[in-house]
N, C-alpha and C positions, 0 to 999 in steps of 0.2 A: 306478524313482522311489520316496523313501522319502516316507514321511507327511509335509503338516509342519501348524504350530497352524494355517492357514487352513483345512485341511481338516480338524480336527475335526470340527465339525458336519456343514457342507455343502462346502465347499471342500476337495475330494480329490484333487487333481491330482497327490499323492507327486512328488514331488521337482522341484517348480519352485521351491527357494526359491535357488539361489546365480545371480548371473548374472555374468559380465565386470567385473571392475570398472572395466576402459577405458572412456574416452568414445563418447558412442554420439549420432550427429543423426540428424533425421527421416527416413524411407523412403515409398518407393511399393513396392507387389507385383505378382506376374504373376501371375493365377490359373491354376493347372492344371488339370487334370481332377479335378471331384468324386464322393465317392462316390456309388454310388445313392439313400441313407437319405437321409430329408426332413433338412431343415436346424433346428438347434434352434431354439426359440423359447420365450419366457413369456407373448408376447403376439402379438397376430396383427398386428405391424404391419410393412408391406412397407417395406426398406429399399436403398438403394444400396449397392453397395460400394465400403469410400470405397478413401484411398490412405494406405496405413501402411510400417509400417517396420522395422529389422532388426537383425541384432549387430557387432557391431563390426567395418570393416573399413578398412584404410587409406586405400581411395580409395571416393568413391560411386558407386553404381550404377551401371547406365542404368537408367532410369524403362521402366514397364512401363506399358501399357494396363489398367486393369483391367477383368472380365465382371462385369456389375449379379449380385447375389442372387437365388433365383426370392425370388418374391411367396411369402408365408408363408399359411397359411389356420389356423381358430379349431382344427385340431386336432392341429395340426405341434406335436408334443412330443417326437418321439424327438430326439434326440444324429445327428447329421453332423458329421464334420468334411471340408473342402474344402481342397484341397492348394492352397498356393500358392508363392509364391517370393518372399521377401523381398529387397529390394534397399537399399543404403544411402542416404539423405540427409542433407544438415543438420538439427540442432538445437539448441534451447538447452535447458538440464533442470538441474532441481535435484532433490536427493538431501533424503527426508523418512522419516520412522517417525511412524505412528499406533498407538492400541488401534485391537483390531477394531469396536466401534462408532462409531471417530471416522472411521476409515478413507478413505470417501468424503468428507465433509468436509474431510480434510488433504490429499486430492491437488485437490480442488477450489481451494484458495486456492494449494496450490501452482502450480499452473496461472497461477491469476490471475496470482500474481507472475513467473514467467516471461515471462508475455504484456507484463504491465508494459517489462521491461527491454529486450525484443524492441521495442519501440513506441520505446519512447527512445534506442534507439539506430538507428530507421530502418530496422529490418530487415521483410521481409515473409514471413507464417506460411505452411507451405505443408500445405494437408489438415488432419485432424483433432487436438488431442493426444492422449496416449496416454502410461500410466502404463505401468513396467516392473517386476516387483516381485523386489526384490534378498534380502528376507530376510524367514524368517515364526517367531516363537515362540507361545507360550503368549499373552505380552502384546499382539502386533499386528506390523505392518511394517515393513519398510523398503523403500523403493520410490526408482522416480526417476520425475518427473513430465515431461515431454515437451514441448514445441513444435515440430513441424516447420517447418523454412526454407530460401524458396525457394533461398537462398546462406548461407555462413558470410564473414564481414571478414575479409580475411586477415592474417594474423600476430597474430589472436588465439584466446586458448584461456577465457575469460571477459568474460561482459557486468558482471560485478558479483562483488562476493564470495563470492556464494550461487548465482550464477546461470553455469555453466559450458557450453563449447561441446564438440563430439565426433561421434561417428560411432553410430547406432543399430544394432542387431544385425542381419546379415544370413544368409541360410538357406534352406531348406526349413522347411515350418510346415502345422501343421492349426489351421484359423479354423475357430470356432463362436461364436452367437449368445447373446447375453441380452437380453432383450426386459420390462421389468419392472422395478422398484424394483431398486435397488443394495442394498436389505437384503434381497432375496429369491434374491442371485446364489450362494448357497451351493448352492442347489438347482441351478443349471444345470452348478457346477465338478463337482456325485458325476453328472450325466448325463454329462460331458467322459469323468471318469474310468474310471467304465463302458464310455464308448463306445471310447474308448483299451485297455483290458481286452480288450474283445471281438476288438476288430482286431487286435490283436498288433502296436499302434503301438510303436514305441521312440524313446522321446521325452525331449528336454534336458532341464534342470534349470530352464527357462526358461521364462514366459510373461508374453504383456502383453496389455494390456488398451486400448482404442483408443473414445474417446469420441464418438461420432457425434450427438449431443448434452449438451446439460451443464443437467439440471432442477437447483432449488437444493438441493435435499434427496433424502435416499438413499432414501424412501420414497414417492419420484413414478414413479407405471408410465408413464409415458411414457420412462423413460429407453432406450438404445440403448446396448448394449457390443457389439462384436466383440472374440471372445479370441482370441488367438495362442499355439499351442505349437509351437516349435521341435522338428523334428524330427531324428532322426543319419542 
């Protein structure tokens, strides 16, 4: 994995910046067997595990079962990653770039607008969304922003001119936690990185991010990420 600008500061994840440029809809996962190491956290709040999603593949999934999270306690800091298996679903996603401080704000409304077009045209969201992040410079991102659904219309490939339909990335993948303001999540991607280091992970060029809540601002510790990295 090579460096890229997200992980200057805090965000170290070396080379999660290129992903698929094919269309990619919503997934659920399998959980596999986790490591031993506690599960990361910023904040001690216990969480489900929700139903996410994967890389591109012609046809979807089967949908897996997922195992709930342990419960987190006020001293769970170290870096876990938890093996799981990404399976394909529907989606609709739109393709966005921010600076790094707008970041969470611009997949925010991305979001909205997805939801928007998904609403009007009858469709139903399935699980949480979930941003994918396709390129990182000096200046900020580019990302694709997510809706998962429970079906795609057939014979199309677009809800709107902005707002396109596809197959989410499917895989093998190490899930870890942020628990904490989304301007504080730098600190959990050099715990990722580290904990990836140590294990002798060898890992894509890929990772997404999976909102289990949506506070309005990036500086609310209530928020909930689960990250996804793609593993070979």
């Amino acid at each position: 994995m090579t460096d890229s600008a997200r992980m200057r500061g805090a965000r170290a994840l070396a080379a999660f910046i290129l992903i698929a440029a094919s269309p990619w809809l919503g997934a659920a996962f399998a959980q596999t067997t986790p490591t031993p190491t506690p599960t990361i956290s910023a904040a001690p709040s216990p969480t489900p595990t929700p139903t996410v999603l994967a890389t591109p593949s012609p046809t979807p999934g089967p949908t897996a079962t997922p195992t709930p999270t342990p419960a987190l306690g006020p001293s769970d800091s170290s870096p876990t990653g938890l093996a799981v298996e990404l399976t394909a679903h529907p989606s609709a996603y739109v393709e966005g770039k921010a600076n790094r401080d707008e970041v969470y704000a611009a997949i925010m409304g991305s979001i909205a607008a997805v939801r928007a077009e998904v609403n009007k045209a009858g469709l139903k969201p399935l699980g949480n969304p979930l941003s994918v992040f396709l390129e990182a410079d000096d200046d900020g991102f580019k990302y694709r922003a997510e809706v998962p659904l429970e079906s795609a219309p057939d014979g199309k490939s677009q809800l709107s001119d902005s707002v396109k339909l596809g197959l989410t990335p499917v895989g093998k993948a190490m899930k870890f936690e942020h628990r904490g303001a989304y301007d504080d999540i730098d600190a959990t991607y050099e715990a990722i990185t580290a904990y990836l280091d140590e294990k002798g992970v060898d890992a894509q060029d890929v990772f997404i991010e999976e909102y289990l809540n949506e506070p309005k601002t990036g500086d609310d510790p209530n928020l909930q990420v689960d990250i996804f990295v793609l593993t070979k």
